[in-house]
N, C-alpha and C positions, 0 to 999 in steps of 0.2 A: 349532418347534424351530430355531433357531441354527446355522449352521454347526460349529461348533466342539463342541454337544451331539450331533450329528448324525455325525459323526466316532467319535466316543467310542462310540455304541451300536451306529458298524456295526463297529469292532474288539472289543465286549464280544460282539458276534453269531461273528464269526468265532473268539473265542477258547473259547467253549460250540462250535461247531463242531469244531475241534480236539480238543477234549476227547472226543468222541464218533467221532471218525476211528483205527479198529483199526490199518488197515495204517500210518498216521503214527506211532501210539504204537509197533505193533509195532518199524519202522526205527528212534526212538529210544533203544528199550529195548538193539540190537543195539548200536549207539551208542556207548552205554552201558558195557556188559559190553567192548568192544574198547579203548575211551579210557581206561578204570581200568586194565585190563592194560599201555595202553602210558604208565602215568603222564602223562597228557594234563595231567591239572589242575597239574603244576609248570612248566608251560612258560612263565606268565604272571608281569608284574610288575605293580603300582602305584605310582608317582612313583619307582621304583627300588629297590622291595622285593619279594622274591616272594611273592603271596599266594597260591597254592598252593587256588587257586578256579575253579571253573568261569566264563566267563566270564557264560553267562544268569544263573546267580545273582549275580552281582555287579551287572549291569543289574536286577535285583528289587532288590537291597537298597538300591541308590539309589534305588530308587521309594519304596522303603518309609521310608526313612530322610527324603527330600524329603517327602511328604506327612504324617507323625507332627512330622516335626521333634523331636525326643526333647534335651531336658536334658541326658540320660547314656545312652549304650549301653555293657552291660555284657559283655563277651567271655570266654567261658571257652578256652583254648586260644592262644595267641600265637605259636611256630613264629616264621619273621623278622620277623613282626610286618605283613605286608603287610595283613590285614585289619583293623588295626589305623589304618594311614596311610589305607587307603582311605575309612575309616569318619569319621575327623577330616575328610579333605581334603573328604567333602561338607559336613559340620558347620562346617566354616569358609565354606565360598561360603552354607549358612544366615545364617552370620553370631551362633553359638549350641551349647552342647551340648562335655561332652565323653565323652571313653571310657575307663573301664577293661575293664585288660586281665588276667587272671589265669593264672597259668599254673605248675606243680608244678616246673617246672626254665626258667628263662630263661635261655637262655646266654650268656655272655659277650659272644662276637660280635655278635648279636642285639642287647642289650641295648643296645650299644655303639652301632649303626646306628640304632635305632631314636630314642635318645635324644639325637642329633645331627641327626635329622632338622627338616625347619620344621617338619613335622606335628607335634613333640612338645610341644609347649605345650596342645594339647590333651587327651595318652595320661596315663595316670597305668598304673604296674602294682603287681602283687601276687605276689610270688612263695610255690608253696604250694600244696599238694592245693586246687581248687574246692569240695571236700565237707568241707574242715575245719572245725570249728564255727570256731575261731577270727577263720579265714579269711571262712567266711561273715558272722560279726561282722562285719569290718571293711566290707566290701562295703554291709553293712546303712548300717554309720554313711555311708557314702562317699553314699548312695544319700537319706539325709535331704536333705529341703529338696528335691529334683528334681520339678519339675512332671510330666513326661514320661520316661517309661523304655522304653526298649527292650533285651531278652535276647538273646542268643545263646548257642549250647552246639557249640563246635565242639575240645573234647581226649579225655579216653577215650572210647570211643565202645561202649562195656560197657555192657548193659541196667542193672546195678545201679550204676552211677557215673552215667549218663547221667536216670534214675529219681530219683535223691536229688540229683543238680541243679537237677530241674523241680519237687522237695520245696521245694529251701532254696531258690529265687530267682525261680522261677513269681510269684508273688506281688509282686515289684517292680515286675513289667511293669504299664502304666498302662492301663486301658481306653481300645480305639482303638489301643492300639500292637500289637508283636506280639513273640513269644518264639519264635525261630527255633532248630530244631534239625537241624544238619547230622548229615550223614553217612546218614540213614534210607534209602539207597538197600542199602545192603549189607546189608536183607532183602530187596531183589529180584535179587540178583543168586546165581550160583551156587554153592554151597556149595564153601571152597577159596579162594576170591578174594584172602582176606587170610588166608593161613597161615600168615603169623608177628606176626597181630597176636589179643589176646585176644579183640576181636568177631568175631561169625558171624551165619549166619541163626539163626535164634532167640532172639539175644544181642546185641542193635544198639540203635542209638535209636529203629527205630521201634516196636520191641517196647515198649519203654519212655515212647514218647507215648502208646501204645495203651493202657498199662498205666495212666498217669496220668490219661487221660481218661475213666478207668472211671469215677474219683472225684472228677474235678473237671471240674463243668460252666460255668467261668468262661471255658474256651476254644473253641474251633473250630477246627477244620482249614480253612484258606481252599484250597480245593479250585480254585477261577479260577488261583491264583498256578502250580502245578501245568497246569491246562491252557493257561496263557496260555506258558511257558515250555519245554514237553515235558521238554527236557533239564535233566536237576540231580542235586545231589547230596539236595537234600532231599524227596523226595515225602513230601509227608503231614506235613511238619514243619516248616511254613508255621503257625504257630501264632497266631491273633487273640485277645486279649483282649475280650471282648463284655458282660463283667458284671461 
């Protein structure tokens, strides 16, 4: 074994470690529950946009996006569009790939920064419920001819929006890639969290991955990405295509 393969198996050793460490998980989960209350995840930018992300998840989806190297990642949600630039600006150091971005109200300002950004020769958007057929039409056509696809699902965060997202656009994602859906932490946190938004526990995405993997065995929960990261907004919603 190699130095360099030797490396790699004692970080996949330490990261099966973590995952089985209580009192670690427990301090993150506290973590957790205090940095959502104190709106931790808007504190961040990307090239001058705020993505409104956690930072460990940002370090995964450069992983993931660097090792797939994806055609097209598809984004449901845009907000000022930070994960939007983010997701181009590695697509471009690839050298390949762009993004759309979809989202039921773009605002003006938004739209405006976004679209005067360098990044934007790579973004394409859509404005428009995610779940509209029409909408998902177009996504469809947009999505022909792409060798490589990578999902994301990060706007209503409603078991029944979030559900008929992994209905209409599960299936674009390429095997070997992954369909990622934020926000599944707001079944583990306390009931009240988000009181003035329609999701809750029982009513989240990850009730909604749960729900979708009853009947669709093409996926996997990549459960390493979870213990390799403790902290996120996605537990369990680290999604692989496998078949």
């Amino acid at each position: 074994m190699n130095e360099i393969e030797k490396f790699k198996l004692e970080c996949q050793e330490n990261i099966d470690l973590q995952g089985k460490n209580a009192s670690l998980k427990k301090a993150t989960s506290e973590f957790l529950k205090e940095s959502i209350d104190s709106r931790y995840s808007y504190n961040f930018t990307w090239m001058g946009r705020p993505i409104i992300q956690y930072p460990q998840d940002m370090v995964i989806m450069q992983e993931l996006i660097w090792q797939v190297k994806p055609d097209l990642i598809i984004e449901t949600g845009i907000a000022h569009g930070g994960s939007l630039i983010f997701y181009a600006s590695i697509l471009e150091l690839i050298g390949k790939g762009d993004i759309l971005g979809i989202d039921i109200d773009i605002r003006d300002h938004n739209r405006k920064e976004i679209e005067s950004h360098p990044m934007a020769k790579r973004i394409t958007m859509i404005q428009g419920s995610a779940i509209d057929p029409s909408v998902v039409e177009k996504v469809k056509e947009h999505a022909k001819g792409k060798k490589t696809v990578m999902v994301c699902f990060d706007s209503n965060h409603t078991h029944d929006h979030v559900l008929e997202e992994l209905k209409a656009y599960s299936d674009l994602t390429t095997v070997g890639s992954y369909c990622v859906v934020f926000d599944t932490v707001v079944e583990d946190l306390p009931k009240g969290v988000y009181n003035d938004r329609p999701w809750e526990v029982g009513s989240n995405p990850k009730t909604a991955v749960f729900e979708f993997l009853k009947t669709n065995d093409n996926f996997v929960i990549d459960k390493s990405i979870d213990n390799k990261i403790l902290i996120s907004v996605a537990p369990d919603g680290y999604l692989k295509r496998v078949k």
